[in-house]
Each structure stands twice: as C-alpha cells, then as structure tokens.
N, C-alpha and C positions, 0 to 999 in steps of 0.2 A: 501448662505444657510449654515444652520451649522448642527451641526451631529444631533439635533431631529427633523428639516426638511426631512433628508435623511429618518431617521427611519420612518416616517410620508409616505414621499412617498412609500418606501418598503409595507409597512402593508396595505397602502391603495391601490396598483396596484400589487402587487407581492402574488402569492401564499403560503401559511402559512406554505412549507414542511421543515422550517429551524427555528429553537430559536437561531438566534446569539447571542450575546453579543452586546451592544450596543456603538458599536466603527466602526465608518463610515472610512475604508483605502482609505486616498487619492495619498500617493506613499508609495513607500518601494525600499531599495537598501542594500544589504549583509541581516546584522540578523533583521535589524530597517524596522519601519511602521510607517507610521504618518497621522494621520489623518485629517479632512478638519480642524480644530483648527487648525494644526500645532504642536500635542505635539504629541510626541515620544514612541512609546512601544517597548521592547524587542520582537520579535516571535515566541514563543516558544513552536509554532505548527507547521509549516512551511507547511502549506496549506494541512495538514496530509500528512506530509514527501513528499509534492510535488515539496518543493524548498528546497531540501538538498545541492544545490549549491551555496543557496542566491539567495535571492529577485533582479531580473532584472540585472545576472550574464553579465557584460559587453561582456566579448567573446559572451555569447549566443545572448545577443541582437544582437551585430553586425552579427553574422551568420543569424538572424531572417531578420535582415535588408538587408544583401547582397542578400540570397536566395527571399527574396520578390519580389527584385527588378528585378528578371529574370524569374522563371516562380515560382508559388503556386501549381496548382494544373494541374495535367493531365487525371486525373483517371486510372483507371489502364485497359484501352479499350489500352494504349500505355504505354511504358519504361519509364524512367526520368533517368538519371545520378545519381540523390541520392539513391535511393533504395537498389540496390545490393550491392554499399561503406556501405549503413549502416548494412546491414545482415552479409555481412563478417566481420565488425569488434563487431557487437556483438557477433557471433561465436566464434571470437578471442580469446572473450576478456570473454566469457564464457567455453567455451569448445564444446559448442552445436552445430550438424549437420547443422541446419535452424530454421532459423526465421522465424515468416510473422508478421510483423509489423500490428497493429491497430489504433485504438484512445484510447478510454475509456478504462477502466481498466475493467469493466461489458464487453463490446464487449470483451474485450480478453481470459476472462472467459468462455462468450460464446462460442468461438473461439474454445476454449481446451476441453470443455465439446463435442462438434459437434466432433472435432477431435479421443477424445476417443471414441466414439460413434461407430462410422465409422473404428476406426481402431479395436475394438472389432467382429463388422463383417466382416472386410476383411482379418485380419491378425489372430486373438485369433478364427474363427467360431461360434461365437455367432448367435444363431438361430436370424430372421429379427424382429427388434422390441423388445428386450426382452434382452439387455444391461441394466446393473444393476451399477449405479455411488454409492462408499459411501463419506458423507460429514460427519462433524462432528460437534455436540453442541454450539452454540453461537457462529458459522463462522459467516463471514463478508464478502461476494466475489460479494458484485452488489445489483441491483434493478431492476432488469427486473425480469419478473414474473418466467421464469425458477430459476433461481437467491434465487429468493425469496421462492421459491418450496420447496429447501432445508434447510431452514432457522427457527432456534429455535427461532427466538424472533418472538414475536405476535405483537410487534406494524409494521414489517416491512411485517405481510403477511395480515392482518385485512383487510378485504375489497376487496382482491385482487384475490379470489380463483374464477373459478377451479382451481386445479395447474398440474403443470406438475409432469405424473410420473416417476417411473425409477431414485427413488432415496432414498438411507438408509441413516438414520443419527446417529451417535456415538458417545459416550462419548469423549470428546478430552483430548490427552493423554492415552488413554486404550488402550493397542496393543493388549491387547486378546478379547476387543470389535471387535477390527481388523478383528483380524484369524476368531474369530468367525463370523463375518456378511458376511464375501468371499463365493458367489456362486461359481460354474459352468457360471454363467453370468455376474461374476462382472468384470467390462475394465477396473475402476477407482478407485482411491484413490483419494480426493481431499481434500488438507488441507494448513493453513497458519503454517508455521514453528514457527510465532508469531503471537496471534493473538492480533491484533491491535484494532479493536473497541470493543470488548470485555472486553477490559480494559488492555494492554499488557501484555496477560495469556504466558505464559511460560510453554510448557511441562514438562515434567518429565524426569531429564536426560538420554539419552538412547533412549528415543521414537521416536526418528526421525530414528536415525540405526535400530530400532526394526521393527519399518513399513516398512521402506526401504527393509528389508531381506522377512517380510513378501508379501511384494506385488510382490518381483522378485520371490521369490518359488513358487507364487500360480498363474501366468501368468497376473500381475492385476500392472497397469499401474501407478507409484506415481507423481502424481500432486501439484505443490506446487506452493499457490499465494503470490508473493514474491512481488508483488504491492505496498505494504506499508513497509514490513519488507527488500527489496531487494535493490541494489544501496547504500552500506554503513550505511545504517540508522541503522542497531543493528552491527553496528560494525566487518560485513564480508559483501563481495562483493553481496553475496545472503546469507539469514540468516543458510540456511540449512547446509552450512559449516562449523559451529560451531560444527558439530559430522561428520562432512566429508561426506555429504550426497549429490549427486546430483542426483535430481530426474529426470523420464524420459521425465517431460513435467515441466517446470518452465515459469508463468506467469509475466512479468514486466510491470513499468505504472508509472504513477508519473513523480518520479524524472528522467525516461527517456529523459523529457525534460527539466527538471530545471525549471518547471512550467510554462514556455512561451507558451506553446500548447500542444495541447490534443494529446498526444504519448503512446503505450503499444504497447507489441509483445508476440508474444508465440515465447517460445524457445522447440526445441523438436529433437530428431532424424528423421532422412531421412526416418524410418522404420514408421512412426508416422505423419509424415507431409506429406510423398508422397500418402497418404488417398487421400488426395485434388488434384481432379481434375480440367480440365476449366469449371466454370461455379456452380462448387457445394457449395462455399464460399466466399464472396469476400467485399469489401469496396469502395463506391466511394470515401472515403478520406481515406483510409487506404493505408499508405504506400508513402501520399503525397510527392512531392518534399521539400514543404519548412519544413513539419514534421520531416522531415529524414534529411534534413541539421539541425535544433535543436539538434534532438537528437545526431548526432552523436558531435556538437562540448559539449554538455551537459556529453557524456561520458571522453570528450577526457579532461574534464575540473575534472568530479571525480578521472579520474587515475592523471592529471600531478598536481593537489595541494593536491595527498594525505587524503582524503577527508575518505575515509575507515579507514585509521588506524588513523587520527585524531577525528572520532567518536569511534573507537575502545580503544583508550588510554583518550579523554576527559570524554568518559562515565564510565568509570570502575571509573575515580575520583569524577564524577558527584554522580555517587549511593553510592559512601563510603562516600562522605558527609554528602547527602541527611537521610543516613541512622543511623549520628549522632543528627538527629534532634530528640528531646523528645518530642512528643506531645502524647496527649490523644485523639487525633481523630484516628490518622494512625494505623489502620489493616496492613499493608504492605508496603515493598516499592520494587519493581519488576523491572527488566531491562537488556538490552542489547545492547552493543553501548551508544549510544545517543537515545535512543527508552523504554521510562521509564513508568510506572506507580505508582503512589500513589492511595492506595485502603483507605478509612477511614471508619472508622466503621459507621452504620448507623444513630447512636445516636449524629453524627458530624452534621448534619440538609442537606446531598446532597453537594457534591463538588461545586455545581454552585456558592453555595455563596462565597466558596471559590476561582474560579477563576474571580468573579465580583472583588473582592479585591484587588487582584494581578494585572485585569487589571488596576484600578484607581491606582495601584504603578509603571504602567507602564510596566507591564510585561504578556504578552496577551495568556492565555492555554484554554484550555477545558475540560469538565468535560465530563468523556464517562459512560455509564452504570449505570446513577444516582451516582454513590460510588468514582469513581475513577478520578483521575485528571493527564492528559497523558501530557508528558512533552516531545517536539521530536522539537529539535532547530535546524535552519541550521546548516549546519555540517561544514560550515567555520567557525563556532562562536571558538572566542577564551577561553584560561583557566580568564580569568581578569570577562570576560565581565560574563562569566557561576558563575564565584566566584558573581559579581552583583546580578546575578537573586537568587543566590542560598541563599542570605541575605534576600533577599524578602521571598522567600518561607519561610526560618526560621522561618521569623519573623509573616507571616501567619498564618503559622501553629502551631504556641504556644502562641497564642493570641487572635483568634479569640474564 
C-alpha cells in the first residue's frame, strides 16, 4: 500500500475531526520519520511537544518492554510497585507535595479543575455549588465538554452546548482583567504560562509574577497547564519559571512519557490534594504499572541528557536566526526554548501552504490558528541538523 491508499483508508473509515497533512509515519527514531515510501522528514512537531525525548527513545522502550513483560495494569482497587517511585520522584524533581498521576492531558485538566473545586469548599468556604474558576482567551486545556465550557474559539464548542457553568474568561495577559474578575467565590486561576495552540502567544513580561501575587492576596488558587509548555519544551523544567513562578497546582502530560503512552499528573500541595477522598476521583488506568515505569525512565532520560538547557541554549539560537530571515509574509516570530511560533500576516494565503512545502522539503510543522506555523523539535535535536531545517524554512519563506 502506499501513502494515498492510507489516506483513502483514513477518509473513508475514520472520522473527519483532524486535516493532517498528507504524510502516512511508518517509523520514527530520535528527530527523523519516515513514511511507508521510505523517505525521510525532519519533526519538527514532535507529536505537540509529546516526544521531547525523541521518537522511540531506546531507554524508554526498553522500560516500556521490561514493565510489559511483568504486570500492565492493576487498577487502583490494589498498589503496584511503580506508583509511589513515580510520585516521589516527581515531587523531587519538581518541588511539589503530591502528585496523582492520570493519562490524558484533558483528564488531568479535569483532575485540577474537580480539585479546585472541592478544595474552594472545604479549605477557602465557598457556599455548595457556587465555586467560581477564571480561564482566559484562546486557552487551549481539552475537549471534554467542561473543557470546552471555557473555550473562546467557536469551532471547538459549535455543536456541543449546554455547557458547564462556573466559569469567567479573561483577556490573556491582563492582570487587572485578573484583580478585576476575583469574587468572594473565585478557587481558580487557570492558565497556560504559553499558550501553545493559540499560536505560541507569550505573555507580557511580568504577568505571570503579577497573577501569581494576585491570586495568593485574594485566597484564589493559580493553576498552570504546563502540558505542552512543561518538561523542557520552552526551555525551563516548567515554563513558569522563566519569572520564578510556581504555581499552586501545575498540570503535566505529554512528554511525561516520551510519547510512548498516555501519562499526565497533577502536581499540587498536600493542602490541595488531601480534598480527595476514597472513592470521590479516580482512574481505572490512571496511575498504571507500566504508565509510571515510562514515565519515570522518560524523566530520568530529560534530566541525565540535559534535554532543558539544550532546548534552552538551542532555541535562543534558533529564534536569532529565524529572526534574520526577511520575508514579506511574517507578522512575527515569537518563542521560548525550542517552542516557537511564526505568525504571517494574512495576505500570506494561511500557513498551511506553507508547511505543505516544507513538508515535500522534508521537514514536517503545522500550521495552528490559520496564521501561525509552530515549530517545537525534539529537544535531542542537534545545532547541525536545527541549522538543516532552518535553510529550509529560509528558503520557504522568501520564496513562496
């Protein structure tokens, strides 16, 4: 079969909720992908910052392999041996009380929003019912219909309403949108330190210490979905550290497992997690045996190859490059780490055609928010192969 057989089958048995690009992966190993041809693309999406460790990271297989081979799953009706190794050494290795491990990045979401919720009644006295979360403008945190409750864009709630209430949404970046929308009822603050599908929007320097100050003064809980921006990908271990900010509930996912399996956790204080009782939240594969052996050989593979400050030191050269390029489409070019965005102005006809391009050059991005074209590479990639793609891009982008 060859790649418009595949697409053939996708369109005709598969549901319409994705416009790929039309490049059928039939493996991949470090930053490379290759398709059922056999010819070769750069990834310089990495499954939206899912495999910041590289594509089918040999340590994590073999942990994938070893844990398989002894038990997968127990549910959590019983212990497992990996569970509590993985909670401690996320603690560790964040500073955080407790963890509770999930899957989905959506479930962990959920996870923290339940959590504020509950802990605004038991801990802040919030009357029953009448918890007040804010989210902010062209977030990006899920697809479940709460999820989507909060959600400025209208292709992602079209069709999906009633929604759930018990929820403000804010200019992002506004700290005195902030102050201002805080009740007497508000438990949350929920926001991405970057937001990622939005087209990697960057605050406004400051706004992350500003919110931070504001939400400890007014008893109101700050929530950061570190899902896409967290694990090295903007170039600090969690992005919010770029202004020294740890918030009191930080969500992880992705690259927790190095993209081998479906891994996320809420990180939170003891004052914040001990809300949960037995029986009031729980996962039948949350917190699996062979989930938590990934993940934890998936961390222990970002701290000992360095993986943080080689996004941190490759992307600061990545964006001084990128930002030597002259063209007449680019509006912008925005980033942190390895976690970039190119915004073009609209008169440029839609980034897609521009990363249809790039992919026949061999080099595989996506185009987010119609405008922008997000560039977020394994973060093993080296400076040689980054200087490769970054010829491509040049030569994209003042030509087409």
């Amino acid at each position: 079969m060859n790649t418009q057989d595949y697409v053939a089958l996708d369109e005709r048995y598969g549901a319409h909720n994705y416009h790929p690009l039309d490049v059928v992966i039939a493996r991949a190993q470090g930053i490379w992908v290759y398709d059922v041809e056999g010819k070769r693309y750069l990834d310089f999406l990495s499954a939206y910052s899912a495999v910041n460790q590289g594509h089918c990271h040999p340590r994590i297989v073999q942990a994938l392999k070893d844990q398989a081979g002894k038990v997968a799953l127990t549910s959590r009706a019983f212990r497992n041996d990996q569970l509590g190794l993985l909670c401690k050494e996320l603690c560790e290795l964040t500073g955080y009380e407790k963890a509770l491990p999930m899957n989905s990045g959506t479930e962990a979401i959920e996870t923290a929003l339940k959590a504020a919720r509950k802990w605004g009644y038991m801990v802040k006295g919030v009357p029953a019912d009448q918890a007040e979360i804010i989210a902010c403008t062209d977030n990006f945190h899920g697809r479940s219909i709460t999820v989507v409750s909060f959600s400025s864009e209208p292709l992602y709630r079209d069709g999906y309403g009633p929604f759930t209430p018990g929820f403000t949404v804010i200019p992002y970046g506004d700290a005195d949108a902030l102050a201002a929308a805080i009740t007497p009822n508000t438990v949350a603050f929920l926001l991405e330190p970057i937001q990622g599908e939005s087209g990697v929007r960057i605050p406004p320097a400051g706004y992350l210490r500003q919110a931070a100050d504001i939400c400890r003064e007014r008893g109101v809980l700050l929530m950061a979905d570190e899902i896409q921006s967290g694990l090295g990908r903007a170039g600090k271990l969690l992005a919010c550290e770029w202004e020294d900010v740890r918030p009191d509930v930080a969500v992880i996912g992705k690259a927790l497992s190095g993209g081998m399996y479906p891994v996320s956790a809420v990180l939170a204080s003891a004052e914040v997690m001990d809300v949960f009782d037995p029986g009031s939240h729980g996962s039948t594969f949350g917190g699996n045996p062979l989930a938590c052996a990934v993940a934890r050989e998936a961390l222990r593979v970002l701290v000992d190859e360095n993986l943080v400050e080689n996004s941190a030191r490759l992307g600061a050269y990545f964006l001084e490059q990128l930002r030597t390029i002259q063209s007449p489409h680019v509006k912008e070019m925005r980033g942190r780490g390895l976690f970039v965005g190119v915004e073009l102005w609209p008169a440029a006809g839609g980034a897609r055609r521009f990363c249809e391009v790039l992919a026949q050059r061999g080099l595989l991005c996506k185009e987010t928010h119609q405008h922008v074209i997000r560039f977020a590479p394994p973060l093993v990639i080296t400076q040689p192969d980054l200087d490769w793609a970054l010829g491509h891009v040049r030569e994209v982008l003042t030509s087409l």
